[in-house]
LUMDO-71396 format. One line per 10 residues: their letters; for each residue x negated, y, z negated of C-alpha. Coordinates in steps of 0.5 Angstrom, whole numbers, plus 2048, in hexadecimal, padded with zeros to 3 digits. Example, Ala and Ser with C-alpha at 12.3 -4.5 7.8 and 13.67 -1.06 7.14 Angstrom:
BEGIN
as	7E7 7F7 7F0  7E5 7FE 7F2 $
END
This chain:
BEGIN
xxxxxxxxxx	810 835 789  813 83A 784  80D 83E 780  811 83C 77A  80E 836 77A  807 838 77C  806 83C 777  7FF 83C 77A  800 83E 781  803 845 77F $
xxxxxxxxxx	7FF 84A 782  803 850 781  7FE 853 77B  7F7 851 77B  7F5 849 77B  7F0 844 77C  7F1 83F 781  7F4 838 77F  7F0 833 77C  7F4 82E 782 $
xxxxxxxxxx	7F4 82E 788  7F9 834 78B  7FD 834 793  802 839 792  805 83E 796  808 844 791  80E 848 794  810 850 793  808 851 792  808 85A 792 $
xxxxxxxxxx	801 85A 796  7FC 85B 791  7F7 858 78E  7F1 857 78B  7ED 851 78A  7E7 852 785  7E0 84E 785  7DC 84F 77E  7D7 84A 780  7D5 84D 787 $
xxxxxxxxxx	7D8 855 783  7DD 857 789  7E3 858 78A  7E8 858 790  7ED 85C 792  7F2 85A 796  7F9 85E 79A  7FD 85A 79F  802 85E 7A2  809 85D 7A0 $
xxxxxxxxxx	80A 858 7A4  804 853 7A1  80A 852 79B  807 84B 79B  801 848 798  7FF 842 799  7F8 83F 792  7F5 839 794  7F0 836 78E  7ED 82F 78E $
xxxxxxxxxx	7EC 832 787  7E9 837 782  7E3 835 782  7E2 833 78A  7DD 838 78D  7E3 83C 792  7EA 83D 792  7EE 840 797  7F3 847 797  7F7 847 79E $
xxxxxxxxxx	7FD 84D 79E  801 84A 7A3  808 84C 7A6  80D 846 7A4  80C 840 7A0  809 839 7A2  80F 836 7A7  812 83B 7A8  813 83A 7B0  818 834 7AD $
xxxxxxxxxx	81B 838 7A9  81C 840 7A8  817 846 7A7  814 846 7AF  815 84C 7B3  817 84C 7B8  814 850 7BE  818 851 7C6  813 84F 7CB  80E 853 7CC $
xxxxxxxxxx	810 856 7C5  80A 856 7C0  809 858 7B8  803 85A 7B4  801 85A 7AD  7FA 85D 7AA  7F5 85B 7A4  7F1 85F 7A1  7EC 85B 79D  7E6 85F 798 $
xxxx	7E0 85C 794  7DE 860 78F  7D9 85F 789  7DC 85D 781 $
END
């Protein structure tokens, strides 16, 4: 779904989660994050390796008690579609997260 038309998913600059419920992969994603909780006073620090160039927020809602960031590698379905590396038999590939809590 374009971001023009949900203003409220943008999350290229600092931004609450939405008051609805959210299940969307966002493509083009530069690795970093940081994902602030005043209520608990920690901030978490996300780096993907540039292959994590997607990531995927689940929320039931702004209020609800848990909510999920997942960097990924290729957007939802992409085995019906494009985005999949493709690896030789006995190939393999790799990517790295590195996440750190620090206190606000």
């Amino acid at each position: 779904m374009p971001l023009a038309s949900r203003p409220d998913w943008d999350f290229s600059q600092a931004a609450p989660l939405p008051d609805a419920w959210i299940n969307n992969a966002f493509e083009g994603w530069n690795g970093h994050a940081s994902i602030i909780q005043p209520d608990d006073a920690i901030v978490v620090t996300v780096e993907a390796s540039p292959s994590l160039n997607v990531f995927v927020l689940y929320s039931p809602s702004r209020d609800a008690d848990f909510f999920c960031f997942e960097p990924v590698s290729h957007v939802v379905d992409a085995h019906h579609g494009s985005g999949l590396t493709t690896l030789e038999k006995g190939g393999s590939t790799s990517a790295h997260l590195r996440l750190r809590w620090d206190e606000l």
